[in-house]
MARNU-766568 format. One line per 10 residues: their letters; for each residue x, y, z of N, C-alpha, C. Coordinates in Angstrom, 1 decimal, padded with zeros to 4 digits. Layout:
A	X Y Z X Y Z X Y Z  ...
***
This chain:
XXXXXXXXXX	-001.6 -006.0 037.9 -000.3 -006.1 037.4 000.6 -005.0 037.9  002.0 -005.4 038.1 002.5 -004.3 038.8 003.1 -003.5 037.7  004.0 -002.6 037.7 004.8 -001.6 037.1 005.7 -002.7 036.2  006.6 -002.9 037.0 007.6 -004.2 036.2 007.1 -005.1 035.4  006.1 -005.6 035.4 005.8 -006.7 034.7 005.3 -006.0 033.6  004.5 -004.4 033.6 004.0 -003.9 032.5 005.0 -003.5 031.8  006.3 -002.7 032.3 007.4 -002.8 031.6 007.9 -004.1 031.0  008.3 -005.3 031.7 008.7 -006.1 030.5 007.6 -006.7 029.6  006.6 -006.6 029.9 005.2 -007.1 028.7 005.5 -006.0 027.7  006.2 -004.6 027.9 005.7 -003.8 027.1 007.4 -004.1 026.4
XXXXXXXXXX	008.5 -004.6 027.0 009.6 -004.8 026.4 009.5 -006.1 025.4  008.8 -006.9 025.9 008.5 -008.6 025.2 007.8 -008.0 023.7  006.5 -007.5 023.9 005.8 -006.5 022.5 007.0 -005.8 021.4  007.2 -005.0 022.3 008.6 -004.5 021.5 009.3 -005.1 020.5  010.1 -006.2 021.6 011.1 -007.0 020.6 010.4 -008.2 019.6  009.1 -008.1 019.8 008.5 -009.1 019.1 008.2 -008.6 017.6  007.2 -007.3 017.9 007.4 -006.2 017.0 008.7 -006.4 016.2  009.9 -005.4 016.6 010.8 -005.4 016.2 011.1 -006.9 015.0  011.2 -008.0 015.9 011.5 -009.4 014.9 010.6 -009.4 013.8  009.4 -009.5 013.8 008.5 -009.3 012.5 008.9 -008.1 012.0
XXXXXXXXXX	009.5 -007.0 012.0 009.9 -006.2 011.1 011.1 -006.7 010.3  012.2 -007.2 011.4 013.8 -007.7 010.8 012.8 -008.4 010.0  012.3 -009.2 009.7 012.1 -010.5 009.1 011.5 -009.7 007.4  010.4 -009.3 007.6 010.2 -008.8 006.7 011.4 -007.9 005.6  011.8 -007.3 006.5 013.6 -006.5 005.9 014.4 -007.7 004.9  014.1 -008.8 005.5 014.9 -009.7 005.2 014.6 -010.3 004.3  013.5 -010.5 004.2 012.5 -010.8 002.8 012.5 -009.8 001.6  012.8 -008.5 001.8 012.5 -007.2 001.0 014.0 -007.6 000.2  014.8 -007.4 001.3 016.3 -007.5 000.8 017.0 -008.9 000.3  016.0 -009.9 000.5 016.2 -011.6 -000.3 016.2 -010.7 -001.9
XXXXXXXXXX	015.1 -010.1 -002.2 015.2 -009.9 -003.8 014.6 -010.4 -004.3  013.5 -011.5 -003.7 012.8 -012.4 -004.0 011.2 -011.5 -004.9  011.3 -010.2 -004.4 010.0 -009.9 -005.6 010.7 -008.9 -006.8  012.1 -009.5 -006.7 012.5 -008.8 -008.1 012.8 -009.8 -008.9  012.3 -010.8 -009.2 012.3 -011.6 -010.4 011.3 -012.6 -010.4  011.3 -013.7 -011.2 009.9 -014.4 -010.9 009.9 -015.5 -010.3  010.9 -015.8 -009.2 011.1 -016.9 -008.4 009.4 -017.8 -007.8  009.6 -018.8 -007.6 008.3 -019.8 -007.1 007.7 -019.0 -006.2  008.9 -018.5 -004.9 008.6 -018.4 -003.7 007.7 -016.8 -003.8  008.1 -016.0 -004.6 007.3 -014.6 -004.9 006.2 -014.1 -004.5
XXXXXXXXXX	005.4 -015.3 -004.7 003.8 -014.5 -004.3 003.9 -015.1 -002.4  004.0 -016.4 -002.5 004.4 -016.7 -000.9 004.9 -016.0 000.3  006.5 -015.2 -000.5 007.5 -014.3 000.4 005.9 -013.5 000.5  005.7 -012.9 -000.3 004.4 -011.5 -000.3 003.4 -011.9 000.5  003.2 -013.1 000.6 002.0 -012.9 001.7 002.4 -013.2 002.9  003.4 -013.4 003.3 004.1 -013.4 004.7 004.7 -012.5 005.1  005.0 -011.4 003.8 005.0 -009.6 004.3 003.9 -009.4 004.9  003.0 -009.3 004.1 001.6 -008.8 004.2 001.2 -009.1 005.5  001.1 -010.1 006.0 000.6 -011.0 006.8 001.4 -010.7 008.3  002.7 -010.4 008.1 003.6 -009.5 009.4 003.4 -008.1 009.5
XXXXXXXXXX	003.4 -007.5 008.4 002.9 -005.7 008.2 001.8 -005.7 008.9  000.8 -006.2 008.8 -001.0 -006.0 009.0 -000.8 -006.5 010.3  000.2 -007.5 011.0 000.1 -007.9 012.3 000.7 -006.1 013.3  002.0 -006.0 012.6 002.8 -004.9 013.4 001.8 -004.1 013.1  001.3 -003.2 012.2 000.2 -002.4 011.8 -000.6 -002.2 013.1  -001.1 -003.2 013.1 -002.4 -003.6 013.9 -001.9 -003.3 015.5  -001.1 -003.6 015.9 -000.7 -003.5 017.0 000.0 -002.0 017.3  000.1 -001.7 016.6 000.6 -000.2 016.5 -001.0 000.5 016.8  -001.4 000.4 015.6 -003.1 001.0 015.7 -003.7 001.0 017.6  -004.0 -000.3 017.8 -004.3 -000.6 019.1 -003.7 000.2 020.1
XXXXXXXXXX	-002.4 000.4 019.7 -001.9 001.5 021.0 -001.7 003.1 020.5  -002.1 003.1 020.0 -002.0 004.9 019.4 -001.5 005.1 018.6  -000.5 004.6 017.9 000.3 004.9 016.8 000.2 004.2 015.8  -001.0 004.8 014.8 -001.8 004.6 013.6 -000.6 004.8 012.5  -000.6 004.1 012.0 000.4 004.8 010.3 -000.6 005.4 009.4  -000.6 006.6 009.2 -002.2 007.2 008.3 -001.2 008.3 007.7  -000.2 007.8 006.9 000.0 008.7 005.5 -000.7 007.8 004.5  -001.2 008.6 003.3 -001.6 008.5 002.1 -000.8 008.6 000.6  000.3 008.4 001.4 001.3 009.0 000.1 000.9 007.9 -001.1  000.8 008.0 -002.7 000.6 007.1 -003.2 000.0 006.0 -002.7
XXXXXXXXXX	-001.4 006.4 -003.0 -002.1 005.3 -002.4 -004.1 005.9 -002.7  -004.8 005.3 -003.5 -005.7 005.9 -003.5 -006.2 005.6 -002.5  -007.1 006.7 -001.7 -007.9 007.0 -000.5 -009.4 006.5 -001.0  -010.5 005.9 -000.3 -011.4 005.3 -000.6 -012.3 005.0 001.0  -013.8 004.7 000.9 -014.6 004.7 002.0 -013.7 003.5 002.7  -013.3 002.8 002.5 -012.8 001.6 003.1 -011.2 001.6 003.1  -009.8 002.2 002.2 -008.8 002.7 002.2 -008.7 003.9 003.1  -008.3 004.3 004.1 -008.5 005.4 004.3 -006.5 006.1 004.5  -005.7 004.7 004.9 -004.3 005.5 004.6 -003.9 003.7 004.6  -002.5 003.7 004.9 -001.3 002.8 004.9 -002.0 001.6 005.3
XXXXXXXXXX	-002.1 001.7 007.0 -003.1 000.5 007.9 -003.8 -000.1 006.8  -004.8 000.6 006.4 -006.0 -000.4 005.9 -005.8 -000.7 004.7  -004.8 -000.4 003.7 -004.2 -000.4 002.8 -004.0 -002.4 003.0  -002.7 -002.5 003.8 -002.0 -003.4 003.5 -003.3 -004.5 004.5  -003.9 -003.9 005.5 -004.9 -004.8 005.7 -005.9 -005.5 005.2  -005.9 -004.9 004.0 -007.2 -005.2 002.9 -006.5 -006.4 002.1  -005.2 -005.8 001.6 -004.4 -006.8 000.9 -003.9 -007.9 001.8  -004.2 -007.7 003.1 -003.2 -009.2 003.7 -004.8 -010.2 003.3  -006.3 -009.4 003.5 -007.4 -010.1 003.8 -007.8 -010.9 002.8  -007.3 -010.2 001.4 -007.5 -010.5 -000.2 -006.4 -011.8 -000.3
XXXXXXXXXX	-005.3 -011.3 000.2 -004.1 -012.5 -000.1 -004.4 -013.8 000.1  -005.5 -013.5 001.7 -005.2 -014.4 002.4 -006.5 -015.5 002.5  -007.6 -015.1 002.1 -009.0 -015.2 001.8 -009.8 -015.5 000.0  -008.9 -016.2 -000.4 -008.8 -016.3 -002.0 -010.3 -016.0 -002.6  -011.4 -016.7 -001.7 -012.9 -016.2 -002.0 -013.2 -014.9 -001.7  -012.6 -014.0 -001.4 -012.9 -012.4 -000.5 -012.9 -011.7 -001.9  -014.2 -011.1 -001.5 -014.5 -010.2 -002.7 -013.3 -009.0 -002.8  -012.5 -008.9 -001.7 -011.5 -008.2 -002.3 -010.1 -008.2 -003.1  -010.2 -009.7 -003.9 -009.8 -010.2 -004.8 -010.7 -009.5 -006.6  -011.5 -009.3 -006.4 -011.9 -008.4 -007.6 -011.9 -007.2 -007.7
XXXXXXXXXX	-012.1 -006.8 -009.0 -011.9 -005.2 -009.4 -013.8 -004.6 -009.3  -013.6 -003.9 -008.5 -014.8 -003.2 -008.3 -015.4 -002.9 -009.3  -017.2 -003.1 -009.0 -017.7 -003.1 -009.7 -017.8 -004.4 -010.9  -016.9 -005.2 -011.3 -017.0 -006.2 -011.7 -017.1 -007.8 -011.4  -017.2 -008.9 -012.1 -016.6 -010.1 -011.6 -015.6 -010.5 -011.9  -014.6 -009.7 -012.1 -013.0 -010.4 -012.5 -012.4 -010.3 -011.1  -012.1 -011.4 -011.4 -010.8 -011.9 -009.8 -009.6 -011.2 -010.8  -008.5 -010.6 -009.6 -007.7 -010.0 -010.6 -006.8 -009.8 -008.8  -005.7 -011.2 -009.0 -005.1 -011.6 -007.9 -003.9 -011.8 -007.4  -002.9 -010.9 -007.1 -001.5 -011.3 -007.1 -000.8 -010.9 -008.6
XXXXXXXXXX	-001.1 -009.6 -008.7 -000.5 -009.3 -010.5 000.4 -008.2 -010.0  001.1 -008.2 -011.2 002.5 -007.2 -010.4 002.7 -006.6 -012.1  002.7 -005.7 -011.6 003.1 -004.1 -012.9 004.4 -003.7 -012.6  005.4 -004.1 -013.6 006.5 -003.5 -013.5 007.0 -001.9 -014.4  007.6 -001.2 -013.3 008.0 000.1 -014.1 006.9 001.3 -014.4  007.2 002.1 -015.1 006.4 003.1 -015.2 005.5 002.6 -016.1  004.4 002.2 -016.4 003.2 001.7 -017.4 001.7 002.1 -016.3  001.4 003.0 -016.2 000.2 003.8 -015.3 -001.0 003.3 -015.8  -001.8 002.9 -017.4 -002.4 002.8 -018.0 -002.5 001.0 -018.6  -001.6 000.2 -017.5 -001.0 -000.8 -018.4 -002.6 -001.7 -018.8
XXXXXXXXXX	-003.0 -002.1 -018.0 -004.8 -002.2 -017.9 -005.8 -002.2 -018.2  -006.8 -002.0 -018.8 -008.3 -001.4 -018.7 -009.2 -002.6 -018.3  -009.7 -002.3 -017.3 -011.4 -003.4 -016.8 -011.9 -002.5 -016.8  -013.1 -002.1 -017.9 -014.2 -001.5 -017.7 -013.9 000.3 -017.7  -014.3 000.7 -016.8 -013.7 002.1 -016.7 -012.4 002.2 -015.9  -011.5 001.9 -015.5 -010.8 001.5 -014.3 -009.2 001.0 -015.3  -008.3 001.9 -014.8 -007.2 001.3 -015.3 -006.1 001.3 -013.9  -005.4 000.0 -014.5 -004.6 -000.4 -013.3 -003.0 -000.6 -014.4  -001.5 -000.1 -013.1 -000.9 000.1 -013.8 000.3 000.5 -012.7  001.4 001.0 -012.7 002.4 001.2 -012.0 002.6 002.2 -012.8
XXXXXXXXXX	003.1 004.1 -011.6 002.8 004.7 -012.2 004.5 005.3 -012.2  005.6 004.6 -011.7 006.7 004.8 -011.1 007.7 004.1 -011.7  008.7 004.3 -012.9 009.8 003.9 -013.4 010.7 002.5 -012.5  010.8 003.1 -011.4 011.5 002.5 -010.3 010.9 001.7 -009.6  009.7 001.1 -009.5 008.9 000.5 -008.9 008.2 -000.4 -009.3  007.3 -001.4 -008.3 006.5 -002.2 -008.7 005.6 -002.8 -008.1  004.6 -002.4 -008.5 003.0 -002.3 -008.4 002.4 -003.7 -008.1  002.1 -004.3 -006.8 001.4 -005.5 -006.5 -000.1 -005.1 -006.3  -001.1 -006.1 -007.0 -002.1 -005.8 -006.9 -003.2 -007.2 -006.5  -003.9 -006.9 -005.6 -004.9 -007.7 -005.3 -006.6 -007.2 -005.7
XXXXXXXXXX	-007.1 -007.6 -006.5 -008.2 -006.7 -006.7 -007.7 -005.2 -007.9  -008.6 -004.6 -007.3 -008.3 -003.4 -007.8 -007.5 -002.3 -006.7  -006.7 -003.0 -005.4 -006.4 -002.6 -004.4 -004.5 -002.6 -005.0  -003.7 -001.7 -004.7 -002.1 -001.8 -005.1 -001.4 -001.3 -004.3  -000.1 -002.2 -003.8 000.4 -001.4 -003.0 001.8 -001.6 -003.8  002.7 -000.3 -003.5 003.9 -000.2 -004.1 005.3 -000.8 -003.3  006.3 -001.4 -003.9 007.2 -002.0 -003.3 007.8 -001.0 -002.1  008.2 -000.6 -003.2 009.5 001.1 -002.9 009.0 002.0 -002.0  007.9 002.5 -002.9 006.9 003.6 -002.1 006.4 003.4 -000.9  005.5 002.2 -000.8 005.1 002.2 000.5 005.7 001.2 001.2
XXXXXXXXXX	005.7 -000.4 001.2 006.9 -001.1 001.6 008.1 -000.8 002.5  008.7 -000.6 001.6 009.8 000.0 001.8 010.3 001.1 003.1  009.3 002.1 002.3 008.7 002.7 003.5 008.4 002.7 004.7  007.4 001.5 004.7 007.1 001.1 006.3 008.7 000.3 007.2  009.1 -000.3 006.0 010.3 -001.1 006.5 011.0 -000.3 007.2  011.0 001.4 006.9 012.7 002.1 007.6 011.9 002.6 008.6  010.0 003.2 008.7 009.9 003.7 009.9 009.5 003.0 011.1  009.1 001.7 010.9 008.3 000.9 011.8 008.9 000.8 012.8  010.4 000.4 013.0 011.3 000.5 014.0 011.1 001.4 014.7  011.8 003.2 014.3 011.5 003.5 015.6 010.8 004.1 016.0
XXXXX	009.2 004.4 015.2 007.9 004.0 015.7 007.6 003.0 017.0  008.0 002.1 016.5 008.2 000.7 017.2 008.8 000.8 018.7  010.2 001.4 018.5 010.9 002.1 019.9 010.5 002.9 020.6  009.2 003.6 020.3 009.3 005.0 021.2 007.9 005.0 021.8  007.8 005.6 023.0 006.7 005.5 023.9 005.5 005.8 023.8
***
């Protein structure tokens, strides 16, 4: 492969990148997981499902997303990546044991905790809950990822992550 072609292969990734980010922006900013519209759990798995693609392709070439902010850490969690990866797998895999709460048999799938309620919960020893006034807590399993917090999040850095060499 020569030089040029690796540059536009590497400009094609880019802007492809890039489009699965707009899109998801666009989805965040529809509003569509701030109330209980049809399309709700749907828009969310076609986040998920574009996150864990860009994710993934980021990973592959060096640039891992591995903050932990809000987010429990776990042998299999280990930051953001595997985070939203587990949840695209749960979303997307309705039989995937990572649709239950650990340690038990409750499927516990696509549940959303609004507002600050941290305790809202209890399976067993294990409480699930949103621990953030301003936010809201999607849960697949015993797995949660936050709108605002981490979402959100990935939404403003992915770009120019995305841009740079």
């Amino acid at each position: 492969m020569t030089q040029a072609t690796t540059t536009q292969n590497g400009w094609m990734q880019q802007q492809e990148l890039l489009s699965e980010v707009q899109r998801c922006v666009d989805l965040f900013n529809s509003q569509v997981f701030l109330n209980n519209s049809v399309f709700r759990q749907s828009a969310f798995i076609e986040l998920l499902v574009r996150l864990n693609y860009v994710l993934q392709v980021l990973d592959k070439n060096s640039k891992r997303i591995t903050w932990t902010d809000d987010l429990e850490v776990t042998k299999k969690i280990k930051d953001i990546t595997d985070l939203v990866n587990n949840l695209r797998n749960a979303a997307c895999h309705q039989e995937s044991r990572r649709n239950f709460v650990e340690g038990t048999n409750l499927k516990f799938v696509f549940n959303t905790i609004t507002g600050e309620v941290p305790r809202a919960i209890q399976i067993g020893n294990k409480f699930l809950g949103c621990d953030y006034a301003d936010d809201i807590a999607f849960y697949y399993g015993d797995k949660k990822i936050y709108l605002v917090r981490h979402i959100k999040k990935l939404l403003e850095e992915l770009p120019n992550l995305i841009k740079t060499k």
